[in-house]
Legacy VTK file of the C-alpha trace (Angstrom):
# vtk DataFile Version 3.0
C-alpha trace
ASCII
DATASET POLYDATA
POINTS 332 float
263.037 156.903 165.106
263.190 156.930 168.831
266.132 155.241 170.447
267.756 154.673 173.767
271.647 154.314 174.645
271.840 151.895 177.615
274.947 151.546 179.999
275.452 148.895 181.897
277.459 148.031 185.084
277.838 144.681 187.446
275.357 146.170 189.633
275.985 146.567 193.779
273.724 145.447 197.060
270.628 148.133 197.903
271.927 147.904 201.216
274.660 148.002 203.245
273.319 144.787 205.563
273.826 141.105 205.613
270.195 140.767 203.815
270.718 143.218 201.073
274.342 141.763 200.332
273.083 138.311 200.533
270.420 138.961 198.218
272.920 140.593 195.961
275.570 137.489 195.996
273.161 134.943 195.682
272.146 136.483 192.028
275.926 137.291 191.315
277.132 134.322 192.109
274.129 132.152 190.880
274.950 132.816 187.190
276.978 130.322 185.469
278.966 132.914 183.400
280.617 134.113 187.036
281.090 130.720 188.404
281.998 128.110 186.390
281.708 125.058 189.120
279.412 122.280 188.175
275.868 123.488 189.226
275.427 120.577 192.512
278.938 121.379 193.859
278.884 125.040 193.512
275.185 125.350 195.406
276.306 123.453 198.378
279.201 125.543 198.025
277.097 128.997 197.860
274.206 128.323 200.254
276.031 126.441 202.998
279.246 128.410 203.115
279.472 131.682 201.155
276.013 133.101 201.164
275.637 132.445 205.696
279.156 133.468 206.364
280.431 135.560 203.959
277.448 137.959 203.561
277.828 139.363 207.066
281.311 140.445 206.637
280.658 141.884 202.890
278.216 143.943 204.708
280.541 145.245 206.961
283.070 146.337 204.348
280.211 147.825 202.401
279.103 149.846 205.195
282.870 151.493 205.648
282.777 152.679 201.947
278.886 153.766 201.655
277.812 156.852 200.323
275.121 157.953 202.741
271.704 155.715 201.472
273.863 154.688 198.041
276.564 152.793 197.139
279.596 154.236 195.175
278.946 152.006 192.403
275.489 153.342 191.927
276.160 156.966 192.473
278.914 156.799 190.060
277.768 154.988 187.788
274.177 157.677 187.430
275.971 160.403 187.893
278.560 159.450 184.904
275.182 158.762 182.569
273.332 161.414 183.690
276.240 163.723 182.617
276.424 161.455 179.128
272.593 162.174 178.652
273.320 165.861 179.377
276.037 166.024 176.751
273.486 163.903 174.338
271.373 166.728 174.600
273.597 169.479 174.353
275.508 167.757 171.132
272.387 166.239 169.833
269.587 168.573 170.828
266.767 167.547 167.887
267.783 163.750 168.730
264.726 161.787 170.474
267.140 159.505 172.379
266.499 158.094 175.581
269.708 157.418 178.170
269.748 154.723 181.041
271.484 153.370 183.400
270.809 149.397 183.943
272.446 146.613 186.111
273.233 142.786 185.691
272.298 142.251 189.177
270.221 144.110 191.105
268.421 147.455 190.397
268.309 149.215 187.892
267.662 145.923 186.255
267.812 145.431 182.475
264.912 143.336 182.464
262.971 146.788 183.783
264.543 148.898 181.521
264.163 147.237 178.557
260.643 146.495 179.683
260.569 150.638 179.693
261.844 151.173 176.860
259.925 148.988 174.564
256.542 150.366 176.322
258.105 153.799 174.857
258.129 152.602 171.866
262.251 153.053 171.213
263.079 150.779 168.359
266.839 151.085 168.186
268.581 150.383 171.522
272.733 150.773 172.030
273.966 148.514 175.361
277.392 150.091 176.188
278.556 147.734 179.014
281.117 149.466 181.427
283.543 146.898 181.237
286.804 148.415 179.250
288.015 144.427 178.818
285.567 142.340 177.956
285.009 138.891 179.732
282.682 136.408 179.000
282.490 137.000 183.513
281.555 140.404 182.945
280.169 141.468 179.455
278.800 138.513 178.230
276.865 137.766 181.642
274.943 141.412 180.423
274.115 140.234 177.384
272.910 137.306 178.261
270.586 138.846 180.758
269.310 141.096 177.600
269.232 137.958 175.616
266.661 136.748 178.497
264.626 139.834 178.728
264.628 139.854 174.621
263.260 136.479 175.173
259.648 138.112 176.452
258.979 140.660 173.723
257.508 140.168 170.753
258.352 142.916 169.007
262.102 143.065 169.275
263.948 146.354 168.474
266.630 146.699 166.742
269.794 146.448 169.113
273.190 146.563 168.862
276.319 146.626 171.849
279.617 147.901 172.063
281.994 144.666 172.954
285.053 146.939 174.725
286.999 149.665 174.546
290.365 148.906 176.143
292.403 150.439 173.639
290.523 153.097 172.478
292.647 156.469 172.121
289.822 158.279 174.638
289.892 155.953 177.111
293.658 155.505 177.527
293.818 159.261 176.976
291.538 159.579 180.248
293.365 157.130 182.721
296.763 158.673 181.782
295.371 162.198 182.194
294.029 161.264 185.629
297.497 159.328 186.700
299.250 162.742 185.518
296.594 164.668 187.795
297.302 163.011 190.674
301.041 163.073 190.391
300.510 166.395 189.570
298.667 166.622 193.263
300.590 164.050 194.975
303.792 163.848 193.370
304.946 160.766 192.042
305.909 157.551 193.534
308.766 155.193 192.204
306.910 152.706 190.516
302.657 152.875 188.675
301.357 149.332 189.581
298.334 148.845 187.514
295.489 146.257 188.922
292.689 144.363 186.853
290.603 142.580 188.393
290.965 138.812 188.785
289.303 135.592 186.786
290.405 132.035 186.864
293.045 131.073 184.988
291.325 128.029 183.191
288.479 130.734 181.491
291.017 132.352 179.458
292.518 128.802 178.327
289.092 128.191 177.307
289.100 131.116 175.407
288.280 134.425 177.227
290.454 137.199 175.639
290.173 139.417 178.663
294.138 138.472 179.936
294.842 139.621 176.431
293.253 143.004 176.616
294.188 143.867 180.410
297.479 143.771 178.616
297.092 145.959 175.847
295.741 148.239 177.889
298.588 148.401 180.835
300.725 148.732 177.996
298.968 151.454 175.762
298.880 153.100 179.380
302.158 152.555 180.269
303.108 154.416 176.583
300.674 157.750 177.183
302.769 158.029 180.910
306.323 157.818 179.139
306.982 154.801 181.386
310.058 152.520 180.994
309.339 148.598 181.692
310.808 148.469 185.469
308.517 151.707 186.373
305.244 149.849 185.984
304.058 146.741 186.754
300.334 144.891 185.791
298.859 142.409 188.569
295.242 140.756 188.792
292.992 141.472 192.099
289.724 139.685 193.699
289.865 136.575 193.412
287.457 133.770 194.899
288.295 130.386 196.107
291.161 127.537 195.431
291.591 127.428 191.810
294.319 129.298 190.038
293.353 132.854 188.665
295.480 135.298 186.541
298.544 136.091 187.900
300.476 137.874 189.329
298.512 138.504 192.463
297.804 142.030 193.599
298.575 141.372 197.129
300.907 139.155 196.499
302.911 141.533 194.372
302.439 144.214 197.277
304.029 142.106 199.840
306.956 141.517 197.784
307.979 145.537 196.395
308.982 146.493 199.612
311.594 143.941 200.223
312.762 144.172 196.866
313.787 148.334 197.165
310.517 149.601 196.146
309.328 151.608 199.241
306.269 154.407 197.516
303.873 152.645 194.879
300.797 155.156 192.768
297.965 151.949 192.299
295.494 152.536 189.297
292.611 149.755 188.503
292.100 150.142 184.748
289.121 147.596 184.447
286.565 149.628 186.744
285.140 152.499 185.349
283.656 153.483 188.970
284.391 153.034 192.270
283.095 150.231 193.718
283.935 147.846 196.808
286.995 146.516 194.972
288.383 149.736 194.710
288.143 151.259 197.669
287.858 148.756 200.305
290.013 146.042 198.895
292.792 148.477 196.921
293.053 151.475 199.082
291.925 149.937 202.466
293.314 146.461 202.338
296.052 146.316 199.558
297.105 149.905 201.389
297.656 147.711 204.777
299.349 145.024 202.798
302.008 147.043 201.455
302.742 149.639 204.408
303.080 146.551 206.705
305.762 144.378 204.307
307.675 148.127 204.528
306.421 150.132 202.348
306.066 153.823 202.956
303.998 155.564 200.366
300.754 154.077 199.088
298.933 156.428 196.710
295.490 155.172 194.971
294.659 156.979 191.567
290.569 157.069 191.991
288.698 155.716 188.868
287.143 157.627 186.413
284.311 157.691 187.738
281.731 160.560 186.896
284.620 163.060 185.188
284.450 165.138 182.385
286.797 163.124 180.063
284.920 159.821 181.300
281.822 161.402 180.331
283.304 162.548 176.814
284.794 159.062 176.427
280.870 157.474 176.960
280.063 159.588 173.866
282.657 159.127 171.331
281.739 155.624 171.910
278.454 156.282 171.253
278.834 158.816 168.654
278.464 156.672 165.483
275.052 155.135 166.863
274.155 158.555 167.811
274.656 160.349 163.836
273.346 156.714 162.251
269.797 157.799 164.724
270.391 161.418 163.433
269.862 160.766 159.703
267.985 158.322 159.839
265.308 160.515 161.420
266.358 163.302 159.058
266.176 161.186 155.711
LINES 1 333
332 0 1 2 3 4 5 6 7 8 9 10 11 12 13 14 15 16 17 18 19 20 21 22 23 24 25 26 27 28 29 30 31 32 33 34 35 36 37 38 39 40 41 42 43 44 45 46 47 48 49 50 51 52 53 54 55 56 57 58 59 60 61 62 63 64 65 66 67 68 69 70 71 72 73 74 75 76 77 78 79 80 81 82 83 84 85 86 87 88 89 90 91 92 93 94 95 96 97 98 99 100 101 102 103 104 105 106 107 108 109 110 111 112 113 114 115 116 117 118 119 120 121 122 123 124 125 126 127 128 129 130 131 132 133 134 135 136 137 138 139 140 141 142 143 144 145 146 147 148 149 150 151 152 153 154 155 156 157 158 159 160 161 162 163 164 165 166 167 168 169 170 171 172 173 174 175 176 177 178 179 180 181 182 183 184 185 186 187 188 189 190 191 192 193 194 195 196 197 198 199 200 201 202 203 204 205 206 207 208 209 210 211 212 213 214 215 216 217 218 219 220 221 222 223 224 225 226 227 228 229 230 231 232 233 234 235 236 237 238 239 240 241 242 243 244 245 246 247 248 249 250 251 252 253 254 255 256 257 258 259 260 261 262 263 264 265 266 267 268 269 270 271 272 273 274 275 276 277 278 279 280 281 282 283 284 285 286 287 288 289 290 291 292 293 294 295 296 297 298 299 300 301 302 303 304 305 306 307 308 309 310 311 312 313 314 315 316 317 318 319 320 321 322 323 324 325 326 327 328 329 330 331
């Protein structure tokens, strides 16, 4: 039985220019799992303010962080699943199982690769989203755009998905590993302040667990590093617009540890499995500013997983049982 393992991220602008990003946050911000505005409002909203004015200076902070003709995001994110596919192979070498890399928005879309894959004839497919904590924002926005491409085929495969993984032994066992690493490199700074990214408040009163996991996993986190309570603190980044997200603030937080005795900070963001432009532009270029200016001296950020070994090894433990359920199947 052929079969395919599909991992999915947000997805990121082709280009570094006011075009490309526009094009990109018009279909990320057109989907009603991301913004949560009544449609009328939120379109007068998009195309008369965000989309004219804010696309030029997304563009600009894009360009500062791009990796020669590719994004971070997208040369993380293939390089982490082309080294998943090469373990798949190495672990699974009589296994006829395909390996992608797909996007919500943008390219590589799912539509395209499901398209692919069903012209291939796979008929079991595994979506792993990269999203640690799940969000209705984040993970179920993927599956409803494989819900939609699902939609056009008559011959459905079987599929499955993988909801999170935010406490999952591996995957706390990697980010502590690579906080050790850099203390290791760096030394280590009086206080770990770990930041998720940002969604509004009123989502998780209407039932999104993702506040809940964020928390497990700062905590689980906080456990692998030994920390006590006062050595670590968990804040929420990114947000968009007037209404009240989760709290506290990232750079509200940063303003504030400086005056309160708290002078060198380490910064980790748990809920990004690569780096993207939240990471590096908004964490260790603008947070960085905020923190040094309010009178802090030391600002270390702890990279993501990104493409390492242990991310890679995490990918397939979580894919393991799918991968031995194909195995015997195609043995039996």
């Amino acid at each position: 039985m052929k079969s395919a393992l599909v991992f999915i991220n947000l997805g990121t602008p082709d280009r570094p220019d006011a075009a490309g990003v526009r094009r990109f946050l018009r279909e990320f911000l057109s989907d009603r799992r991301v913004v949560e505005v009544p449609r009328l409002i939120w379109w007068v909203i998009l195309y008369v303010i965000i989309l004219p004015f804010r696309s030029p200076r997304v563009a600009k902070a894009y360009r500062q962080i791009w990796f020669g003709d590719i994004s971070p995001l997208r040369h993380f994110s293939q390089s982490l699943v082309g080294g998943v596919a090469s373990k798949v192979a190495q672990h699974y070498p009589d296994a006829d199982i395909e390996v992608r890399l797909a996007m919500t928005y943008g390219q590589p879309s799912i539509d395209a690769q499901i398209r692919s894959l069903c012209d291939a004839g796979v008929e079991n497919i595994l979506f792993v989203p990269l999203y640690p904590q799940y969000s209705a924002t984040t993970t179920a926005a993927a599956l409803d755009a494989i819900s939609r491409s699902f939609s056009k085929v008559r011959d459905i495969p079987q599929w499955s998905w993988l909801k999170s993984y935010h406490r999952h032994p591996a995957y706390i066992a990697a980010l502590g590993e690579s906080v050790k690493e850099h203390w290791q490199s760096n030394g280590r700074a009086e206080r770990l302040l770990m930041s998720f990214h940002g969604i509004p408040k009123r989502n998780v009163e209407l039932g999104d667990p993702y506040a809940r996991e964020c928390a497990d996993t700062a905590k689980a986190l906080a456990d692998y590093l030994g920390l006590e309570d006062e050595q670590w603190l968990q804040t929420f980044q990114s947000r968009l617009g007037k209404a009240e997200w989760l709290t506290p603030y990232t750079d509200k937080t940063l303003a504030a540890l400086p005056g309160l005795g708290c002078k060198s900070l380490d910064v980790v963001c748990p809920a990004f499995a690569v780096e993207c432009l939240e990471t590096l532009e908004e964490i260790d270029g603008e947070a960085k500013d905020i923190f040094i200016d309010a009178g802090g001296e030391v600002f270390n950020y702890v990279p993501c997983l990104n493409d390492r070994e242990s991310h890679q090894q995490l990918m397939l433990e979580l894919c393991r049982p799918f991968i031995e359920n194909q195995v015997l199947r195609e043995s039996s």
